[in-house]
C-alpha positions in Angstrom: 102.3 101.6 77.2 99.7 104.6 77.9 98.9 104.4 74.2 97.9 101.1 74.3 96.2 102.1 77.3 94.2 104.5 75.7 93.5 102.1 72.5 92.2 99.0 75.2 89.7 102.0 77.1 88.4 103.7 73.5 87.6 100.0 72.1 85.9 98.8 75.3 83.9 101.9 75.2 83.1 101.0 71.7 81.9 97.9 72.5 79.8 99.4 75.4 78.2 101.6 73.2 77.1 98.8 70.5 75.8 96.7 73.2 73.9 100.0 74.7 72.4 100.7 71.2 71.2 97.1 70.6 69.9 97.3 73.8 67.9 100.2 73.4 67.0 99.2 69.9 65.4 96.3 70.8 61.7 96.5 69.8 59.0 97.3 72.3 56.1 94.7 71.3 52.4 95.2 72.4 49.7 92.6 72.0 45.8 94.5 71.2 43.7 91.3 72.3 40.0 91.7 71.6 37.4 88.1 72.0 35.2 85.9 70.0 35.1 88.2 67.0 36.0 87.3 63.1 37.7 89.9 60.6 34.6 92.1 60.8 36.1 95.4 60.0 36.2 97.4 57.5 39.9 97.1 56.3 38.5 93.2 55.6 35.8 94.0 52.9 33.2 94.2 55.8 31.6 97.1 54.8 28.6 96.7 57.2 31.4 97.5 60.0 32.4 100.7 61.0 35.9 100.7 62.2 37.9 103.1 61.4 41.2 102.7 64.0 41.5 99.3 62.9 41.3 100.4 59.6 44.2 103.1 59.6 46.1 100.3 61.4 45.9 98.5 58.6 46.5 101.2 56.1 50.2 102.0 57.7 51.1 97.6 58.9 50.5 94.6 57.4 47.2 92.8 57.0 47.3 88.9 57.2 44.5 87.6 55.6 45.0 84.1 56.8 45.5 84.0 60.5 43.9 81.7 62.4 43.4 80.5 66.2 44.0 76.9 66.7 41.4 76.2 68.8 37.8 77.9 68.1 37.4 78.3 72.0 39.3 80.9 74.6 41.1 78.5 76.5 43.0 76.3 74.7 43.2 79.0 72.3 45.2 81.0 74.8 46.9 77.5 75.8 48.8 77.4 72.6 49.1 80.8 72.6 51.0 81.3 75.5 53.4 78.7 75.2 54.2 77.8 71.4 52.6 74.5 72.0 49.5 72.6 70.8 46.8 72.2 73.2 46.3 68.9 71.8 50.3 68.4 73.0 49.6 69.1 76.6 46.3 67.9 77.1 44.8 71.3 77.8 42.5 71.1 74.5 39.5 70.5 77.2 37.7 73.9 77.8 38.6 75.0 81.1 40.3 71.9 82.3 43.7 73.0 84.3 45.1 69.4 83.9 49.3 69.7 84.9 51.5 70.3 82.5 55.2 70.0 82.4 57.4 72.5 84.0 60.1 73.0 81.2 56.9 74.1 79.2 56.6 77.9 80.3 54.5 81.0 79.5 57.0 82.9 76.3 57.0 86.3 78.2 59.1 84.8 80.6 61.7 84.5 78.1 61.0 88.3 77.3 61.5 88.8 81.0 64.5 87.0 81.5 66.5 88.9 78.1 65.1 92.2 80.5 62.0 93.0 78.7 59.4 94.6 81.0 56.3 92.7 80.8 52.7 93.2 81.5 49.4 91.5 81.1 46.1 93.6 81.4 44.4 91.2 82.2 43.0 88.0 80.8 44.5 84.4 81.5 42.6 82.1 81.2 45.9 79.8 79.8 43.9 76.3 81.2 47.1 74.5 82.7 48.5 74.2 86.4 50.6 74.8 88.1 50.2 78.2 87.0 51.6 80.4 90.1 55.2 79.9 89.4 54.6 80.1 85.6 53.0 84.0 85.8 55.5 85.0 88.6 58.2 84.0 85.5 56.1 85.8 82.9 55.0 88.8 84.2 56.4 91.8 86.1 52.5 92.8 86.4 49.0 90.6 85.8 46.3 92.9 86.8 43.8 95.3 85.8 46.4 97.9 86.6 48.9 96.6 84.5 51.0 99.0 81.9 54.1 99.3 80.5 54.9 102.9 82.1 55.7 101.5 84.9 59.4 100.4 83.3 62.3 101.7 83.6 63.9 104.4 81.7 64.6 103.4 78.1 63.7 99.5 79.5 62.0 97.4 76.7 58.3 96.2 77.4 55.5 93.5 75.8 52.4 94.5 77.1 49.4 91.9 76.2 46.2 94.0 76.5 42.5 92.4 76.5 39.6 93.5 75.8 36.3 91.9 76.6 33.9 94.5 74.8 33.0 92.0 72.0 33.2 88.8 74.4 30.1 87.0 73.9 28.6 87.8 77.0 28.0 91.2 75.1 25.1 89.4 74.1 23.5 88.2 76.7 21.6 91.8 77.7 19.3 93.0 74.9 20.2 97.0 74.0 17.1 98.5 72.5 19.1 101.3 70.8 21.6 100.5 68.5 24.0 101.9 65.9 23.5 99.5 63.1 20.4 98.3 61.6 19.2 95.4 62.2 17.2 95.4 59.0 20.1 95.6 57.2 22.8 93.5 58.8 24.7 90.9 57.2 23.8 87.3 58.0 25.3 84.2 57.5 22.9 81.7 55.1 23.1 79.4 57.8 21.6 81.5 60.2 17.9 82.2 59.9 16.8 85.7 59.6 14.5 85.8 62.8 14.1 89.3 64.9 16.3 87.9 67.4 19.1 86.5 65.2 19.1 90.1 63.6 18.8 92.2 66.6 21.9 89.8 67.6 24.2 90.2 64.6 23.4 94.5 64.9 24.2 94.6 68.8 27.4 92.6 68.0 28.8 95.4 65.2 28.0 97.8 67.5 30.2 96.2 69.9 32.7 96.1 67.3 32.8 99.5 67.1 33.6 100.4 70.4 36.2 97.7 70.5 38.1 99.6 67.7 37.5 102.7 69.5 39.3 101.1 72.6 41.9 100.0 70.1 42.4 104.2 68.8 43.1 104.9 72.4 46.0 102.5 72.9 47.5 103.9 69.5 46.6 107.0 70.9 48.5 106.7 74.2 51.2 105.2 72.2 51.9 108.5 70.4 51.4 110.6 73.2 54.1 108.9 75.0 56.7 109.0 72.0 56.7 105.2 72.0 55.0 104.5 68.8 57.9 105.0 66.7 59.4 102.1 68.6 56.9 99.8 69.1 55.4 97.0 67.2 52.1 96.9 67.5 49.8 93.9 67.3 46.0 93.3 66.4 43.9 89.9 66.7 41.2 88.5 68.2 41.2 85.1 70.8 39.4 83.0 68.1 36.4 84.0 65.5 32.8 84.2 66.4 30.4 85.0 68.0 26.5 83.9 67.5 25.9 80.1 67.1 28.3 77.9 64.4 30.9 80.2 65.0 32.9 80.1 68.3 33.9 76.7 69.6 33.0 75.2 65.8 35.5 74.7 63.6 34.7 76.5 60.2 36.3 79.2 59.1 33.5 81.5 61.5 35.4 80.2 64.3 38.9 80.3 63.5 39.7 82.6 61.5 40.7 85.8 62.7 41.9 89.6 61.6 45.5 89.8 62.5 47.1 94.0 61.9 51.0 94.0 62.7 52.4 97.1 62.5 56.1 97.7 62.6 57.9 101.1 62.6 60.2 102.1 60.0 63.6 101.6 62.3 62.2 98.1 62.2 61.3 97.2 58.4 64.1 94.8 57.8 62.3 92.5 60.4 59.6 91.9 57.7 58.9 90.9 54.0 55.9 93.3 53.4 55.6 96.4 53.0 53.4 98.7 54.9 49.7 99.2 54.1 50.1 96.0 52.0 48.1 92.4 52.8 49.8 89.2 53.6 48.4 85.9 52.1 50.6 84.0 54.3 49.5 81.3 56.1 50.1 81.6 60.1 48.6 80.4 63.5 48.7 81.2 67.0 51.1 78.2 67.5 53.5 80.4 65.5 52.9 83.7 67.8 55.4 82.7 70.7 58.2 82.6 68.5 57.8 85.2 66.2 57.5 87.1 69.4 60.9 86.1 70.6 62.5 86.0 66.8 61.6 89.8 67.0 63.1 90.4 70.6 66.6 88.5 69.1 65.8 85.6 72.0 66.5 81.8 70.7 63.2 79.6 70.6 63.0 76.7 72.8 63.2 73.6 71.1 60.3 72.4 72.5 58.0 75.2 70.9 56.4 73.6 67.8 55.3 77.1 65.5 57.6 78.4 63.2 58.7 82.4 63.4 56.7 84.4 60.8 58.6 87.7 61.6 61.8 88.4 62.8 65.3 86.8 61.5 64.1 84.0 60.3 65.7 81.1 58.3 64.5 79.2 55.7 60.5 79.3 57.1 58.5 76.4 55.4 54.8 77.3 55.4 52.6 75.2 57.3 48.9 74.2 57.3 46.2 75.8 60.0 45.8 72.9 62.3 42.4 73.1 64.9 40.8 71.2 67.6 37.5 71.0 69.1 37.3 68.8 72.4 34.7 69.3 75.1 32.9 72.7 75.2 31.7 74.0 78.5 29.7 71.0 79.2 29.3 69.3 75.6 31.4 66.5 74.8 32.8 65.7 71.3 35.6 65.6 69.8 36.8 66.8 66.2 40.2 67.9 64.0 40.9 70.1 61.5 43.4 71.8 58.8 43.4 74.5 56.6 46.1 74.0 53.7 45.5 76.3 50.9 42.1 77.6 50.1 40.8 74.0 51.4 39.6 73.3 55.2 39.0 69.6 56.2 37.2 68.9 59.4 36.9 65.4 61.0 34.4 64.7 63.3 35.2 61.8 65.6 31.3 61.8 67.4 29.7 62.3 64.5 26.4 61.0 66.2 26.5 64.2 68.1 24.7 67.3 66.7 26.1 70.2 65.8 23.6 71.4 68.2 24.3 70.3 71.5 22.5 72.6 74.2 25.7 74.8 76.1 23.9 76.9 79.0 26.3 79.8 78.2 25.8 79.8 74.3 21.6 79.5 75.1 22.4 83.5 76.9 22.3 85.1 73.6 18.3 85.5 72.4 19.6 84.3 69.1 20.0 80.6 69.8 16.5 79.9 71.0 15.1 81.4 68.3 17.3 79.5 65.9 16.2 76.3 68.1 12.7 77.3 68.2 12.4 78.0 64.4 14.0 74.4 63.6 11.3 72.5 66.3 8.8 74.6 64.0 10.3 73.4 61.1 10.5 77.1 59.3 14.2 76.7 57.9 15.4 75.5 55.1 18.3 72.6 54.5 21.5 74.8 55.2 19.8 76.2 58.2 18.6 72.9 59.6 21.9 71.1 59.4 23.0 72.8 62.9 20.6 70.7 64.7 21.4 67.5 63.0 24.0 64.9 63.3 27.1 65.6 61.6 29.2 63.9 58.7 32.5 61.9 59.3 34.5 64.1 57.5 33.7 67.8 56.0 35.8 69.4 53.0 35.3 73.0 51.9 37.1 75.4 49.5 36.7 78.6 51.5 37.4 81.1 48.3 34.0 79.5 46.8 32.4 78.9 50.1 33.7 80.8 52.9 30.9 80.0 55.1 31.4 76.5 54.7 28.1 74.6 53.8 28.5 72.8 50.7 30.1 69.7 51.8 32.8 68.2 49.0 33.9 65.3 51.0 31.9 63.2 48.7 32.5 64.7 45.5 34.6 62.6 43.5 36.3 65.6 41.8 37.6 66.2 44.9 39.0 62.8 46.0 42.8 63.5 45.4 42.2 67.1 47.4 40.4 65.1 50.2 43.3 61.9 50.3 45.7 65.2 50.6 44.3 66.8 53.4 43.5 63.3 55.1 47.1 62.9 55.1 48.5 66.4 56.4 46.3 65.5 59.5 46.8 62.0 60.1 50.4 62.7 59.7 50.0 66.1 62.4 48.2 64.7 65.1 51.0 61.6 65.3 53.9 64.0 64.9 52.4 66.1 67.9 51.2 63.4 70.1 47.7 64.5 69.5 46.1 63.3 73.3 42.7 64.1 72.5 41.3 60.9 72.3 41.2 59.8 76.0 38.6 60.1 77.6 38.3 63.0 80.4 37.1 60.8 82.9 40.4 59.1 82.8 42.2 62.7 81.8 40.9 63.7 85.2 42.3 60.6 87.3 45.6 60.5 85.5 46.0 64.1 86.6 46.5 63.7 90.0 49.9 62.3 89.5 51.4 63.5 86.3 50.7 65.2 83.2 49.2 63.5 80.6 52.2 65.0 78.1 54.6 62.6 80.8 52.2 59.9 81.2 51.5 59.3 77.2 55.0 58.5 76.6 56.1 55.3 75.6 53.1 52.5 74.9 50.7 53.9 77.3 49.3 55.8 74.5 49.3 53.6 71.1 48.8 56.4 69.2 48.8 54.8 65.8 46.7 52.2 66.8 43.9 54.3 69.1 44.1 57.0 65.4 43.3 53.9 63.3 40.2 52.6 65.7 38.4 56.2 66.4 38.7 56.7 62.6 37.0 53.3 61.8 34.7 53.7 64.5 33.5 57.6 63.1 33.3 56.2 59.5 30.1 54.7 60.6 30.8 51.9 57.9 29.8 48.2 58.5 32.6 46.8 57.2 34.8 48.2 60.2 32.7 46.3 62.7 35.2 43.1 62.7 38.0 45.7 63.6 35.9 46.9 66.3 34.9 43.9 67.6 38.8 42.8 67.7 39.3 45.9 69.7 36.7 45.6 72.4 38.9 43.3 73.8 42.1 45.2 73.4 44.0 45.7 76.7 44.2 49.5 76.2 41.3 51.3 77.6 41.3 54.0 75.0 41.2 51.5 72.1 38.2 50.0 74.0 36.7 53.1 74.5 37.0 54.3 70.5 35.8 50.6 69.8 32.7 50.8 71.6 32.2 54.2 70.3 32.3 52.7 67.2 29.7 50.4 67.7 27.4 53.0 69.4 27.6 55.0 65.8 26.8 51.6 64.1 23.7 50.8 66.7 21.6 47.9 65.3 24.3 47.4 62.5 26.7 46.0 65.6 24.5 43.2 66.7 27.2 41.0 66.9 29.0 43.1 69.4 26.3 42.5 72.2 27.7 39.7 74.0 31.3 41.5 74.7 29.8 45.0 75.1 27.5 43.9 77.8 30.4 42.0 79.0 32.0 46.2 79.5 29.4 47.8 80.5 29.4 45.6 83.7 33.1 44.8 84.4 35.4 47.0 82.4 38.0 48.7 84.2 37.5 52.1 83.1 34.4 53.9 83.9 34.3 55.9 80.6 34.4 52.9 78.6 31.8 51.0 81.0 29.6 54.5 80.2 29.8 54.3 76.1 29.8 50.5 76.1 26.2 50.9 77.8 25.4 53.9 75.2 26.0 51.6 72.7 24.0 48.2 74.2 20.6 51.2 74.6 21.0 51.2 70.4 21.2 47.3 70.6 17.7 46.7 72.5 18.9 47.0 76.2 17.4 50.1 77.2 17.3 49.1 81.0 20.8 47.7 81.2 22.2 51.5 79.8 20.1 53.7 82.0 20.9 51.3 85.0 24.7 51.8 84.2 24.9 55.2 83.5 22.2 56.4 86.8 25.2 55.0 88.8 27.8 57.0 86.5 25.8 60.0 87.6 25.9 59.3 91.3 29.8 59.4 90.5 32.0 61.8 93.2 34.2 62.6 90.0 32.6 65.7 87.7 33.8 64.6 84.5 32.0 60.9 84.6 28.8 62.7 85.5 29.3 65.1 83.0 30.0 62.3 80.4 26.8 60.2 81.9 24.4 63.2 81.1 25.6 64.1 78.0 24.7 60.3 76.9 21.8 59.9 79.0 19.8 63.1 77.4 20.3 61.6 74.0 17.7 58.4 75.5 14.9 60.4 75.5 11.9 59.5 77.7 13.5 56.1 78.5 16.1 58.7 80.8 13.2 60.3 82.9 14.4 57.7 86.0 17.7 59.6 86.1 16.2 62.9 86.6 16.2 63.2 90.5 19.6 62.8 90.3 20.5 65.4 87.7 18.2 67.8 90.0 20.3 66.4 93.0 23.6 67.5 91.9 21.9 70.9 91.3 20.1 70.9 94.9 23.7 71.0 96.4 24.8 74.6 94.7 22.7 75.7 90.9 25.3 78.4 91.1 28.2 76.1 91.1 30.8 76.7 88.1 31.5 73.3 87.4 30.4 71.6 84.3 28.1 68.9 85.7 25.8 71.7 86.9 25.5 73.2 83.5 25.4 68.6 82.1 22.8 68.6 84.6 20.2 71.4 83.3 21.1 70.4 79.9 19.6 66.8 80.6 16.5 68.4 83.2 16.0 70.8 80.0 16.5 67.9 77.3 13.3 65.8 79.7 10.7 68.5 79.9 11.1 68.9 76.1 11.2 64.9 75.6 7.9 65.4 78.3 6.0 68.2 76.2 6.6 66.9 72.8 6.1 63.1 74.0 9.4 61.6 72.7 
């Protein structure tokens, strides 16, 4: 009996001791975060840049040349990033929107957490959902400046997410007279003009680029000094791309592609297909970051997460195509999709009667932008440069080996019509498998929200899907021949079909005559006060001038933010015909100019669009 004894004790301390060492060989996983910058270092081809961290980074992990952020803005970049779920799934696509979103949806460290990971966040959020309190106290043993992984216990496991602001675009904003790079000799984008501001811009920026790799070398620094490097995977990426104008919150490959560096230690090869110092040509996104994370870890994925792992023990992985979104921007309203399959990026814009170029307070900080403004007013740049400040097409193809910058258009080149049908497909066939909820208006976002999430209230035929797809796309075309569909839908009994229609015949203006009777019809009785708002847009196009300002002056007298926010951003479009509705854009500044909220920064977009309209007599 004491023999068997003896076998029982020697197995179980056996077993002990396997689940000891896969305990403490689990991976320690740290996240280096930097913001708003593209692959502008040196281990990229960028020889302008001079970093050399990142660079040896590079040299001893793996370099993915095709990482990309799915949204081109902070936000809802970090929205998807966070959770393993498409902005455009939640409703949190909005910049800076906090709209509810369901509680089974958590933040992925809390998984980490929960398997007895130590984790820490150092210190950005910014994940643009509520409730949030209950979701970080899951997440994170520590959210603050102060935040680091020492603070574990012995041989404990961490993630540590650490974020840098040093090349946020604010780094802009205050001119340094002394800098490290040239500006005579900086690289600049053809569709950027070469004024002294744009260069002194692009210069300040590298040099900002510079010291965020040097903050980089003293994390990998630390990292050795503490014996952890040698169990630690270590990753590199930025938030989105960027950062000067037609990069961040655009959707070319300026603002969404982005360097990604992964090293993994030796003990932890066998968790990925390339070797070190090599480059990656996979394709990958940041919905895919959440469970790579966990595949690495050894944690199942939640079914709900909709990435695939790129690291880690993984199946049979399928490559995907880049999928992006572009809702409202700070205070700018529009709406546009994207993929990236191959070397080919398709954009589609759904306002394509908005410019490029809508004024956003924050983007107007760097000295860059009005000088790219002013030199366009002067008329001193050429075609590719002007096209910023000009309304955009309905749809945008781009091979980005031939044209990485993305300005020669091949939408409408008929060698490309099979390429184009392909990509059309791969997102039409996206945005319905992922409940895309882009396409209601905010006004309504914002009233919806109050009571559920918009990922709870779109299910079932609230949200016709199919149908609302089918009228914003005829409605964008711009074509004539759509204007019976739209016409049909005006009348619809969803509010978001009525909205897309009358968007439609807003982009069609005198071509949707015969839309005047049941638009003037919405702009005085519809239901929804968004619709009411672009069904007056469209009537100012269709000779009733008086009847849209008088609509949309009461739209701006609105208690909610987001109809006055959508009023102005259609009102400063009306030129000198809007000058009525200027005591009350200055009104909602009178109460508090320093107020964060979006129709502040609506409001001196409109007072700036009338004293320009004013000066230039337009």
């Amino acid at each position: 009996m004491k023999k068997y004894l003896v076998i029982l004790l020697l197995l179980s301390l056996f077993y002990f001791a396997q689940a000891q060492q896969k305990k403490n060989t689990r991976p320690n996983i740290i996240w280096l975060v930097s913001e708003d910058n593209s692959p502008f270092l040196g281990c990229y081809g960028d020889t302008y840049a001079n970093t050399p961290y990142l660079d040896k980074l590079a040299s001893e992990g793996v370099l993915f040349e095709q990482a990309f952020s799915n949204a081109p803005v902070s936000a809802p970049s970090r929205s998807t990033l966070i959770t393993g779920v498409y902005s455009t799934t939640m409703g949190t696509e909005n910049m800076r929107s906090q709209y509810p979103v369901p509680d089974f949806i958590r933040l992925f460290p809390e998984y980490l957490r929960k398997a007895g990971y130590y984790t820490v966040n150092k210190a950005k959020t910014d994940y643009n959902m509520s409730p949030l309190e209950d979701r970080m106290n899951g997440a994170w043993d520590d959210s603050s400046l102060k935040a680091t992984y020492k603070n574990r216990k012995p041989g404990q496991p961490f993630f540590a997410m650490y974020n840098s602001s040093i090349t946020h675009e604010s780094s802009l904003h205050s001119r340094k007279d002394t800098l490290r790079h040239d500006p005579e000799k900086v690289p600049i984008p053809p569709y950027h003009p070469r004024t002294p501001e744009m260069r002194h811009d692009w210069a300040q920026y590298y040099d900002r680029m510079e010291q965020m790799d040097n903050w980089v070398g003293n994390i990998l620094e630390e990292l050795e000094k503490e014996g952890l490097a040698e169990n630690t995977i270590v990753f590199y990426f930025s938030d989105h791309g960027g950062v000067l104008g037609r990069s961040k919150r655009f959707l070319y490959e300026a603002g969404l592609h982005v360097p990604l560096i992964i090293r993994i230690p030796k003990k932890f090869t066998h968790l990925v297909a390339e070797k070190a110092g090599t480059r990656s040509s996979r394709m990958v996104s940041f919905i895919d970051f959440a469970p790579t994370v966990l595949s690495l870890a050894g944690i199942p994925i939640p079914e709900y997460m909709q990435g695939e792992e790129f690291l880690g023990k993984i199946k049979d992985r399928t490559e995907t195509p880049a999928y992006g979104y572009r809702g409202r921007m700070d205070a700018g309203v529009d709406l546009s999709r994207t993929v990236r399959k191959g070397k080919y990026r398709y954009i589609r814009n759904y306002m394509p009667h908005k410019i490029w170029g809508q004024y956003i307070e924050y983007l107007w900080k760097a000295p860059s932008m009005p000088s790219w403004e002013n030199a366009y007013n002067k008329k001193q740049l050429n075609a590719v440069q002007s096209a910023f400040w000009e309304s955009k097409p309905f749809e945008e193809l781009y091979d980005c080996e031939a044209d990485p910058h993305n300005i020669y258009n091949l939408a409408h080149n008929e060698s490309y019509e099979g390429i184009l049908e392909q990509m059309r497909m791969s997102l039409d066939n996206w945005q319905v498998a992922t409940n895309d909820l882009g396409f209601i208006p905010e006004p309504m976002i914002e009233e919806i929200s109050k009571t559920i999430s918009l990922y709870e209230w779109a299910k079932g035929d609230r949200y016709p899907l199919v149908k609302i797809l089918e009228t914003a796309s005829a409605a964008a075309s711009g074509d004539t021949k759509t204007l019976p569909l739209l016409m049909e839908r005006l009348r619809d009994k969803n509010a978001v079909v009525r909205y897309w229609a009358a968007t439609g015949c807003r982009i069609l203006k005198t071509k949707a005559q015969a839309a005047k009777p049941l638009l003037l019809e919405m702009a005085n009785h519809d239901d929804e006060i968004s619709v009411r708002n672009v069904a007056a847009e469209a009537l100012y196009y269709l000779g009733e001038q008086k009847i849209a300002v008088e609509v949309l002056s009461r739209s701006v007298s609105s208690p909610d933010i987001m109809i006055r926010v959508q009023s102005l951003n259609i009102l400063q479009q009306f030129g000198q015909d809007a000058l009525p509705v200027l005591p009350l854009a200055q009104k909602i500044l009178d109460i508090d100019p320093k107020r964060s909220e979006y129709d502040v920064s609506a409001a001196k977009g409109f007072i700036r669009a009338m004293e320009y309209y004013k000066s230039n007599g337009k």
